[in-house]
Structure formats: C-alpha cells, structure tokens
C-alpha positions as CSV (number, residue, x, y, z in Angstrom):
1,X,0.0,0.0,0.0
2,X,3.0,2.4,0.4
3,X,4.4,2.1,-2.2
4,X,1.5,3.8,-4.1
5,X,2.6,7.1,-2.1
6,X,6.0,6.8,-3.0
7,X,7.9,9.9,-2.9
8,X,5.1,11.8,-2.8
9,X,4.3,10.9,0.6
10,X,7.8,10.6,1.8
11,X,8.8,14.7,2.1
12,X,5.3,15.2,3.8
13,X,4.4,16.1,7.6
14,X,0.8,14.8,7.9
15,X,-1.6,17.4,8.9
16,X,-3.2,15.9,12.1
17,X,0.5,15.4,13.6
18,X,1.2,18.7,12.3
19,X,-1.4,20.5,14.2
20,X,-0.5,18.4,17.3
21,X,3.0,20.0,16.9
22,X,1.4,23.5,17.1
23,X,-0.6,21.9,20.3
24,X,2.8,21.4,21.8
25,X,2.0,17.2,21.8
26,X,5.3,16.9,19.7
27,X,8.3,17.1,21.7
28,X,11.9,17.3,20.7
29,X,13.5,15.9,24.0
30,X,15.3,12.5,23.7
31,X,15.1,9.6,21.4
32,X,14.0,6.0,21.8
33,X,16.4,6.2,25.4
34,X,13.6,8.5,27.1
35,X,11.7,7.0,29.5
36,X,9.0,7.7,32.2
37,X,9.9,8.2,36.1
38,X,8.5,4.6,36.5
39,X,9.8,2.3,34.0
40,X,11.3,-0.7,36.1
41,X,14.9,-1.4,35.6
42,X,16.4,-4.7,33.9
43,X,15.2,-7.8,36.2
44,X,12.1,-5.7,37.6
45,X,8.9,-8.2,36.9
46,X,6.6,-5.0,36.3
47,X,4.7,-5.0,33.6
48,X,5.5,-2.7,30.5
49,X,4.5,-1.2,27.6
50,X,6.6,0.5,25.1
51,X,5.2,3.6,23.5
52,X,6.7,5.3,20.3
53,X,5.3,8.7,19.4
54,X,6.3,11.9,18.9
55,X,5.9,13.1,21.9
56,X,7.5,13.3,25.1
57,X,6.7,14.4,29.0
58,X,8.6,17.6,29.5
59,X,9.2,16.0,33.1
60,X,9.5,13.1,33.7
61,X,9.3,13.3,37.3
62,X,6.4,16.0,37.2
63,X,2.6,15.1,39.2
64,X,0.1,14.3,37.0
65,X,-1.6,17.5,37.2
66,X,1.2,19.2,34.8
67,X,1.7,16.2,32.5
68,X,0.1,16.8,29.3
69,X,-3.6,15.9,28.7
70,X,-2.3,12.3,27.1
71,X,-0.4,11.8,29.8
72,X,-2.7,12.2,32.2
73,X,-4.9,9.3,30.6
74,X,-1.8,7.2,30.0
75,X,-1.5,7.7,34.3
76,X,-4.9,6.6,34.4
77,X,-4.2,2.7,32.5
78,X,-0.6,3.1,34.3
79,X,-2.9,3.0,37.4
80,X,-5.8,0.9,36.7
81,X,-3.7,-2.0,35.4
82,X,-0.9,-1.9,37.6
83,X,1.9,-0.8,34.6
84,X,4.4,1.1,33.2
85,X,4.0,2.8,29.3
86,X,7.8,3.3,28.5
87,X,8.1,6.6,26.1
88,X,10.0,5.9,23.2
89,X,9.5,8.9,21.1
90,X,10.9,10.3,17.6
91,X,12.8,12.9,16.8
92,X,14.2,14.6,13.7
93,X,17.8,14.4,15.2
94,X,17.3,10.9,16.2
95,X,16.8,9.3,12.5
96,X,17.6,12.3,10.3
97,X,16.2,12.9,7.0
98,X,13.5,10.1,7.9
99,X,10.4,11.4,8.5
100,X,7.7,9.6,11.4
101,X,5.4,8.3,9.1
102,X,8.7,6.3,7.8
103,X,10.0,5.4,10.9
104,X,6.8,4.2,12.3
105,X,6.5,1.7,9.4
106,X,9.6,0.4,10.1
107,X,9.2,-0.3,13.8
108,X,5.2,-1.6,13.5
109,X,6.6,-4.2,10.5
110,X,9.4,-4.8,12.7
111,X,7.6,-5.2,16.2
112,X,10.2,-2.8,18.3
113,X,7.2,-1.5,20.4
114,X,3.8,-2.1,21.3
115,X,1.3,0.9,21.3
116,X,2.1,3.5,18.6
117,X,0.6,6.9,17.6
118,X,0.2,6.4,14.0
119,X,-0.7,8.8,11.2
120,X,-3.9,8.4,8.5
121,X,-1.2,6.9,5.8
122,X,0.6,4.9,8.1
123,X,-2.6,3.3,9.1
124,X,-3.6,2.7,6.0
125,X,-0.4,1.1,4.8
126,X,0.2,-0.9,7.9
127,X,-3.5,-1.8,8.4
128,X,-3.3,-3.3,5.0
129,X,-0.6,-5.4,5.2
130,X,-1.9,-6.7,8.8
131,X,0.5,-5.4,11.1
132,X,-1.8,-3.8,13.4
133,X,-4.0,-5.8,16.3
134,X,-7.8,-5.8,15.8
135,X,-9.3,-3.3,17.8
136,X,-13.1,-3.6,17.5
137,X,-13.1,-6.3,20.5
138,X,-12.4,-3.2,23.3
139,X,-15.6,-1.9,25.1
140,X,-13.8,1.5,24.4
141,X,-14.4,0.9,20.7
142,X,-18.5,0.2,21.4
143,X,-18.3,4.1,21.8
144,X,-17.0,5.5,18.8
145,X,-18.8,8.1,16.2
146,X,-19.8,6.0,13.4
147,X,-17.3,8.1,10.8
148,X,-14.4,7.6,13.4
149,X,-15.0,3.7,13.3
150,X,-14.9,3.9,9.6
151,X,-12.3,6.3,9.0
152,X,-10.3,3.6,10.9
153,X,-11.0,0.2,9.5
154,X,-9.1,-1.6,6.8
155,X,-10.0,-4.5,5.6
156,X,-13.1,-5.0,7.8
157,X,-10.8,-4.8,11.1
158,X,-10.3,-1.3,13.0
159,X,-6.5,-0.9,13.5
160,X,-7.0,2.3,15.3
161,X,-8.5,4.5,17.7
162,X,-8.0,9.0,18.2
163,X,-8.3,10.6,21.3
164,X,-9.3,13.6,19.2
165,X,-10.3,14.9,16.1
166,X,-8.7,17.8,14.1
167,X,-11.4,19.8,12.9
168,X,-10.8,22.2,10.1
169,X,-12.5,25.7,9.5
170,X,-12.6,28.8,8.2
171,X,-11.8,31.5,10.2
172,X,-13.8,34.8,9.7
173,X,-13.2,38.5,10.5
174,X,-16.7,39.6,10.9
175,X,-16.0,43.0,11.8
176,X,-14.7,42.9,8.3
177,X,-17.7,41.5,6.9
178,X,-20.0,43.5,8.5
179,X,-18.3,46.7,7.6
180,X,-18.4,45.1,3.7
181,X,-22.0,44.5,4.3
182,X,-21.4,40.7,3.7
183,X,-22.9,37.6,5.0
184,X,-21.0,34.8,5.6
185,X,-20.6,32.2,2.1
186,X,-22.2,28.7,2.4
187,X,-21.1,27.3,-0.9
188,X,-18.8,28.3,-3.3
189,X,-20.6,30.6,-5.4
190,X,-21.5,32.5,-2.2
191,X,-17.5,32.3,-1.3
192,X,-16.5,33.6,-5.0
193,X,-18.7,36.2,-4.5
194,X,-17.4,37.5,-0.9
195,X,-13.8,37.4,-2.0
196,X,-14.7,39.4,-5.0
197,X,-16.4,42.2,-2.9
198,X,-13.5,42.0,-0.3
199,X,-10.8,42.9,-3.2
200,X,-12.9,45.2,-4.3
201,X,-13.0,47.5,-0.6
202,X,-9.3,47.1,-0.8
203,X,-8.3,43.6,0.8
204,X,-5.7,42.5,-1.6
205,X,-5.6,39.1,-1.0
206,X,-8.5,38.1,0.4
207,X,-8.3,34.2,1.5
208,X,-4.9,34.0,3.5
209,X,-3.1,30.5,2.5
210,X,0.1,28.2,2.8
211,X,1.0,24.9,1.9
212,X,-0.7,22.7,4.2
213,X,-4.3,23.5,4.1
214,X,-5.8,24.3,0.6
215,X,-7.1,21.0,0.2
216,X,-9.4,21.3,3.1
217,X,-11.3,23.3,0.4
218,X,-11.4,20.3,-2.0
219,X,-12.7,17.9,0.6
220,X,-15.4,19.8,1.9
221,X,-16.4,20.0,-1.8
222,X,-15.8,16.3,-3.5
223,X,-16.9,14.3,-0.2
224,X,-19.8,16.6,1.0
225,X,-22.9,14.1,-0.4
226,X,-20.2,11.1,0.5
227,X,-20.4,11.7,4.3
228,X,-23.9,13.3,4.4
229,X,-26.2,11.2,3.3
230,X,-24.4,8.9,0.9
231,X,-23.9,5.1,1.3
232,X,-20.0,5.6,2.8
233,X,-19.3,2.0,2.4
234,X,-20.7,1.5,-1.2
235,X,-19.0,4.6,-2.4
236,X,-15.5,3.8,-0.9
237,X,-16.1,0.3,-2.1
238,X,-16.2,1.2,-6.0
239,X,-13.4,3.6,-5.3
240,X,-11.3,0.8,-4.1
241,X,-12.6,-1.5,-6.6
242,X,-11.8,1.6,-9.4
243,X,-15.5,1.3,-10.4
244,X,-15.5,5.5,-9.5
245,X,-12.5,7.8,-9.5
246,X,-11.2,10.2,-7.2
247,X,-10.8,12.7,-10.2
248,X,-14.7,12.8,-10.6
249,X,-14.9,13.3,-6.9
250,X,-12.6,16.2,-6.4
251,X,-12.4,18.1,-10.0
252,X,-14.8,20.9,-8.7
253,X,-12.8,21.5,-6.0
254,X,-9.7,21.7,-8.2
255,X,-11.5,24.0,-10.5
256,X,-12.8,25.9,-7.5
257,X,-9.5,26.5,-6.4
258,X,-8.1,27.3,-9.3
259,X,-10.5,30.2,-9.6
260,X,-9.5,31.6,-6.3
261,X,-5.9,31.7,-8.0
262,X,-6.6,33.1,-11.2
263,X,-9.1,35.9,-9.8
264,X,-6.5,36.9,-7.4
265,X,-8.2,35.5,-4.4
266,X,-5.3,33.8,-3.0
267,X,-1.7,34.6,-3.8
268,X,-0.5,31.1,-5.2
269,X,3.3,32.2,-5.4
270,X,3.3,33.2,-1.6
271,X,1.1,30.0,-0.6
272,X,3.4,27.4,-2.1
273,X,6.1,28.7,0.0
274,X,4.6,29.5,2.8
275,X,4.3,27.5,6.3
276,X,1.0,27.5,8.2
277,X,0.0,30.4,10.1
278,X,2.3,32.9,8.0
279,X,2.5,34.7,5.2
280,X,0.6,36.9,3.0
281,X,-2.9,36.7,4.9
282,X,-2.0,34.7,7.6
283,X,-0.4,34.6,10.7
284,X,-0.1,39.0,11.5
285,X,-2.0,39.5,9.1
286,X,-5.0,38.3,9.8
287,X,-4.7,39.2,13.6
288,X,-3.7,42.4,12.7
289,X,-7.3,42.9,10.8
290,X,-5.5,43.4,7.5
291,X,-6.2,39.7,6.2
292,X,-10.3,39.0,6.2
293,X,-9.9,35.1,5.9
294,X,-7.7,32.7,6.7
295,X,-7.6,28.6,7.2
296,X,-6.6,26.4,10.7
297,X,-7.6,23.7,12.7
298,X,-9.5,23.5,15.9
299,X,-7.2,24.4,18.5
300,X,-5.8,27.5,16.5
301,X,-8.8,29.0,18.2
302,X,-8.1,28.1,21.7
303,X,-6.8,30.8,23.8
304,X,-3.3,32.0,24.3
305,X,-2.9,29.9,20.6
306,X,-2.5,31.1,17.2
307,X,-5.6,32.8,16.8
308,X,-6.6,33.0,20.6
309,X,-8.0,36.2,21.8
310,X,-7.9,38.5,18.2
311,X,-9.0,42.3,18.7
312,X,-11.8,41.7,16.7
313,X,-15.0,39.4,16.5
314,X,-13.5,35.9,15.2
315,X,-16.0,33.1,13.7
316,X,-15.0,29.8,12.8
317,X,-16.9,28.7,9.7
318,X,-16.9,25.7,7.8
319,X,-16.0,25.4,4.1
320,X,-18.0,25.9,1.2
321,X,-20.0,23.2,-0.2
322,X,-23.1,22.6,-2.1
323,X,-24.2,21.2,0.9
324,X,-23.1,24.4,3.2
325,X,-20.7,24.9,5.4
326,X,-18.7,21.6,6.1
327,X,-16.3,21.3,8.8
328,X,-13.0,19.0,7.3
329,X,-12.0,16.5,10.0
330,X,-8.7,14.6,9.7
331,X,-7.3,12.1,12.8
332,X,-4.4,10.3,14.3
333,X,-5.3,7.0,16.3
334,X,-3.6,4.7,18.2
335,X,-2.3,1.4,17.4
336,X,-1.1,-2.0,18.6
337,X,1.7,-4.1,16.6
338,X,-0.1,-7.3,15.2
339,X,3.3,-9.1,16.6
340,X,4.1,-6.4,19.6
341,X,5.7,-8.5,22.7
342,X,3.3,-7.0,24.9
343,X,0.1,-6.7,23.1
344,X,-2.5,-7.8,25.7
345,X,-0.7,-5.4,28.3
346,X,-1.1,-2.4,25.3
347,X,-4.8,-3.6,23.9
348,X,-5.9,-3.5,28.0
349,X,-4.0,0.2,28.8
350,X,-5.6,1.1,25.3
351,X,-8.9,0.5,26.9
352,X,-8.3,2.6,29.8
353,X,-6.6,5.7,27.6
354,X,-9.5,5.8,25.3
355,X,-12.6,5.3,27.4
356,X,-15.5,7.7,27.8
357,X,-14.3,9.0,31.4
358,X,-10.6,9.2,30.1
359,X,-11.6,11.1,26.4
360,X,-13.9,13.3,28.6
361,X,-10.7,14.0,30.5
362,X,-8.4,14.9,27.6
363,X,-11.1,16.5,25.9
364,X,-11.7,19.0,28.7
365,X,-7.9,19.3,29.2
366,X,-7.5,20.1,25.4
367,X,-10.6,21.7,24.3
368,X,-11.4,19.6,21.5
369,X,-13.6,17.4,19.8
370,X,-13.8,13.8,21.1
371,X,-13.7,10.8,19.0
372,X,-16.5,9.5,21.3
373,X,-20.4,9.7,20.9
374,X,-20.6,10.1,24.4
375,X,-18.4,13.0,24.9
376,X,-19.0,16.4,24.4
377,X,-17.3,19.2,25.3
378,X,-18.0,23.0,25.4
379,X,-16.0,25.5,23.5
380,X,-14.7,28.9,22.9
381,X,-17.1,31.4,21.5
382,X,-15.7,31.8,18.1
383,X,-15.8,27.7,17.4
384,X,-19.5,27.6,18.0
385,X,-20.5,27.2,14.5
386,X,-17.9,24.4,13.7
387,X,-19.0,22.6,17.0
388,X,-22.7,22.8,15.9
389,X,-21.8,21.1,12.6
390,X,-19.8,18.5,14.1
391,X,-21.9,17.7,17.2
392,X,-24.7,17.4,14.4
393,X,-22.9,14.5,12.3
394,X,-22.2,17.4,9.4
395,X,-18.7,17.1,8.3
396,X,-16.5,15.5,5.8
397,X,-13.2,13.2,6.4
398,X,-10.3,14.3,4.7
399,X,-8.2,10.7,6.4
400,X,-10.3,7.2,6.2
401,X,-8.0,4.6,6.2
402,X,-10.6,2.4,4.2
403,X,-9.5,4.3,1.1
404,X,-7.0,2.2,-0.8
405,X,-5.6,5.7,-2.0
406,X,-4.4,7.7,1.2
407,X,-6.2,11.1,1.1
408,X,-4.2,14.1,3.3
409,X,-1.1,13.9,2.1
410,X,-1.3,12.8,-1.5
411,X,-3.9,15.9,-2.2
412,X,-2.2,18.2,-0.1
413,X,0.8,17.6,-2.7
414,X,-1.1,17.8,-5.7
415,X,-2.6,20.9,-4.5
416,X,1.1,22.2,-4.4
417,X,1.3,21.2,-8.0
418,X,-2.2,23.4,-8.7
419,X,0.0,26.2,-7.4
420,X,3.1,25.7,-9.0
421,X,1.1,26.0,-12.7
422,X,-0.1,22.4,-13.1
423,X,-3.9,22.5,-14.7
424,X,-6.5,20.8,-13.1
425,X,-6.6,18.2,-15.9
426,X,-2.5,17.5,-14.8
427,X,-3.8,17.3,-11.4
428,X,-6.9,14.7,-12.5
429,X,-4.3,12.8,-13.9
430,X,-2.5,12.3,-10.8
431,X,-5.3,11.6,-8.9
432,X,-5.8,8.9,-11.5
433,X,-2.3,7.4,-11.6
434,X,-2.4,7.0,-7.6
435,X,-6.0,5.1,-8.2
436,X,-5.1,2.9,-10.6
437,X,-1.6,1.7,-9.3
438,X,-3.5,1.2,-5.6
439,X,-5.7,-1.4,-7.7
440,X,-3.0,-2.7,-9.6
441,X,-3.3,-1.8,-13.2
C-alpha cells in the first residue's frame, strides 16, 4: 500500500500530527532512550508497555496535574492496570532525514514497540498489510462516532482509535464583513462572490493560504454528499474497486481553487512557500485585521494559541459546499503491533486511555472534539459554529484509512502542483495514476 505514495508521501508532515505539533504534543527531547519516572529497571517483573510517538513528557518526574492531557490518561491505565508505558518517542535528530510516518512503518513491521501513535497513511499502509492488532473487541471501541470507526478500519478490522479529532474551519473577521456588508458564504458561489467584494474595498488578498491546508477546500467539496447522506461504504467500495474515480470526486474542487488563483483571491506564489500560520494573509496578518480570511484547525482558536483572543470578533466557519458549510476533519489514532511483545498489556492500557471517562478528560484538558459519541465538550465562542456542525454529524473526512488511495497527504501535494502551474486536468491525472496503481493496473 505504500508504495503507491512513494515519494510523494515521503517529504510530507501529515496534517493531524502537524497540528498536534502546534498543540505542543510533539516534543523534541530525547530519542528511543527516554523513558517515564517509572519504568522498572532490567530484572524488575513489572509489567511494560513500550510507546513510540512523537511526543515526550517535558518532566519526567512532574505530578500528573502538569503532565500533558495524554499523559494524564496514560497515568490513568498506568494506574488501573498496575503498569508502566515506556516513552520511546521520535525525533528529527534521532533518524535524520526520515520522516515519522517512515520510521513508524519500520518499527510496527518490525515489532520494536507495542502501542504506537500512528498517522492516517501509516494506518492505512500498515492496516493493509496486517500489522496492526484488531481493535473492535475493546468496550472503548463500542463508543466510537460512526465516521471515526470507519475512518479507521481496513480491511473490515479497525487498527485504530483517536483521542481527538482535528477539525478544520474557516476562520472569519466579521468585523470585516459586517463593515463590507457581507454575509457569511455557504457554498462556493456565495464564497466567490465575498472574496470578490473583499478585493474590491481594498483587501488584496482576500483568503490568507500556505501549503498545508488548501485542500481542506477540496474535501469539503468532493466528499460533501459522501459523508452526508451517501452510502459511505458503497461509495469507498467502487473507489477501491476503481468502479469511481477520485478525479470525478474532487475536479470541482480543483477548479474551484483554481478560480480563487486566477481571480487573485489567494496569492499562489506566496502560498506554495509558505508555512501554516504565516505569510501573506495569515499569521499577523490576519490578527492584525488586514487579512479578512484565513484557514486552521480546531485548536488554533483556543486561547493563548495562534488565533486565541484577536482584537476583533472571530468566527470559525466551515468550508463551502453545495451542501453548506462543512467542517474537514482529519485524525491520528492509536495502534497496537499485530506481533508487539506486549500486546494484551497495550490492547488492555488502550482501553483505559480511550474510554469515555478518560476522552472526557483529555477533551476537557485540550478543548477539543472527542472521537466518542458520548463525549461532548463546550467550547470557545468563536468555534460555536464548527462545533454545531460537528456535534450534528455534518462534516466530511479528509483521512479514512478504508480508502485504498491515502487522502491528506497525496492531495495536499497535488494541491502544491495546482500552485506551481499544473492545470486541473494535470492534477486529475494524478489523482488517477495514484488510483489505478492502488488497484494494480
């Protein structure tokens, strides 16, 4: 299944991990030598579980009030099961010019740990060639959202479980708006419309972009009717079987796009260079009230974050569709090695991290949205709209790890492509190649 990434995928930083970097979940302490305060030494008959992420405690030896929000549910199975979870964690120093995803494939294929934080591709790869446990057995599983489940499942078996979801939006300077005399766009002609009217009163560039997050606009439009109201399983079934193409799925998003670009919208040459959260419309711009759009995830919202506390009245919308506003949701999950040396010990603490009183717990900690049907959580003012949506089952996914052809990564680069000067036919064709070498023509 990797292969049909090939170097495509192999430059990439997924999204979801990404935005957990900006969440300060990534560390950049130690390599595979860190540990926890607790883990026994040699000839100890404590029970462990080795854990490779990229992530770290920032002290070890810290109370479990300042550990981090995983941590603290990763105390909770440490307590309830009488363990130890061993951090082994990744870092760019550690393994060079290898990037997690790669170095996660190599150590699930090769068993070096048990429990693993695993990106949407990885999943997908790894799921696929059955080196990930069966997870549908734990009673923490009975709980998921219904897309969750799915996004997760390959081959009929879920190989992995989120303690959150990444929710995408568009974030809105109403003041802006409101000055324009605007209303916010549902679909987008609505959106082509606004952006035309903004450059018009003077905002040059309109819709602030980088490099990560265009795409979000081409999911929200291909897989709208996919996710809301469509037979998810029949669908992904002829993609898979090659029966539908991804092209016909996401060409109106392309072309959309490539409106934005051509009208001026968006500034492509600053976008394909640009990192998340800065340049031209981003980042001070947009705080500064110079920028009227601009593109994040969830927690940019949160306060004392990216977009925490503007000086003006922030909303977080979601993208245009036919179908309205649509929230784009991508996820990490958790995994256990099909072969790992302590799998029963890592499917048990598993249980613990990812059950309803232990999501409500990291949800609460971090603000966000909970894989769980159970859990809800409230949230900041501006996010009201996107949590509505969500909370209602109204979204799309933008990682679903039944999809033979991984999603995130592989648009977000031929995105990059649109923006270097490919045509949306050179991008179709792409999108094609990457289908038909996942079924093997």
């Amino acid at each position: 299944m990797i292969q049909q990434q090939g170097n495509l995928r192999r430059r990439i930083i997924s999204g979801a991990v990404a935005a957990f970097a900006a969440l300060a979940l990534v560390g950049c302490g130690g390599g595979e030598g860190t540990r926890n305060l607790a883990v026994h030494d040699e000839g100890d008959d404590g029970l462990v579980v080795n854990f490779f992420s990229p992530m770290e405690k920032a002290s070890p030896d810290a109370e479990n009030t300042a550990r981090t929000a995983s941590d603290q549910t990763i105390a909770m199975a440490e307590e309830a099961l009488g363990l130890t979870v061993a951090y082994r964690t990744y870092t760019a120093e550690d393994y060079q010019d290898k990037t997690y995803d790669e170095v996660c494939l190599d150590r699930v294929r090769s068993a070096k740990d048990d429990l693993y934080l695993l990106n949407a591709d990885a999943i997908v790869a790894l799921g696929a060639e059955g080196e990930l446990a069966d997870l549908s057995g734990l009673a923490c599983a009975q709980n998921l959202r219904e897309e969750v489940r799915a996004a997760n499942t390959v081959d009929g078996k879920l190989v992995a479980i989120p303690q959150e979801v990444v929710a995408y939006g568009l974030f809105v300077n109403k003041d802006i708006f409101k000055e324009c005399g605007l209303a916010l766009p549902n679909t987008p002609e609505e959106f082509l419309e606004v952006c035309r009217v903004l450059k018009e009163k003077g905002y040059e560039v309109p819709l602030g972009a980088n490099r990560w997050w265009l795409e979000t606009f081409v999911f929200a439009q291909a897989y709208a009717a996919l996710y809301n109201g469509g037979d998810v399983e029949a669908e992904v079934a002829a993609l898979n079987a090659g029966k539908a193409r991804y092209s016909d799925y996401m060409r109106p998003g392309f072309e959309f796009l490539k409106a934005l670009m051509d009208r001026g919208y968006i500034d492509a040459e600053n976008a394909l260079k640009s990192e998340a959260f800065e340049g031209i419309g981003e980042g001070d711009d947009f705080m500064a009230g110079e920028s009227p759009m601009a593109m994040a995830y969830w927690g940019a919202a949160n306060t004392d974050t990216a977009y925490g506390n503007p000086s003006f009245t922030m909303e977080v919308i979601g993208f245009p569709s036919e179908r309205g506003p649509m929230p784009v949701l991508s996820m990490t999950g958790y995994g256990v090695a099909s072969g790992a040396e302590h799998a029963d010990e890592a499917l048990a603490a598993m249980d613990v991290m990812l059950s309803d009183e232990a999501l409500q717990l990291y949800a609460e900690t971090n603000r966000v949205i909970s894989p769980s049907k159970n859990v809800a959580v409230d949230c900041v003012e501006p996010l009201r709209p996107l949590n509505d949506l969500v909370q209602a089952d109204t979204y799309v996914l933008a990682s679903n790890a039944a999809m033979d052809v991984e999603q995130w990564g592989n648009v977000c680069l031929i995105v990059r492509d649109l923006l270097a000067g490919a045509s949306v036919d050179e991008c179709m064709a792409k999108l094609d190649a990457l289908q038909d070498e996942a079924i093997g023509k």
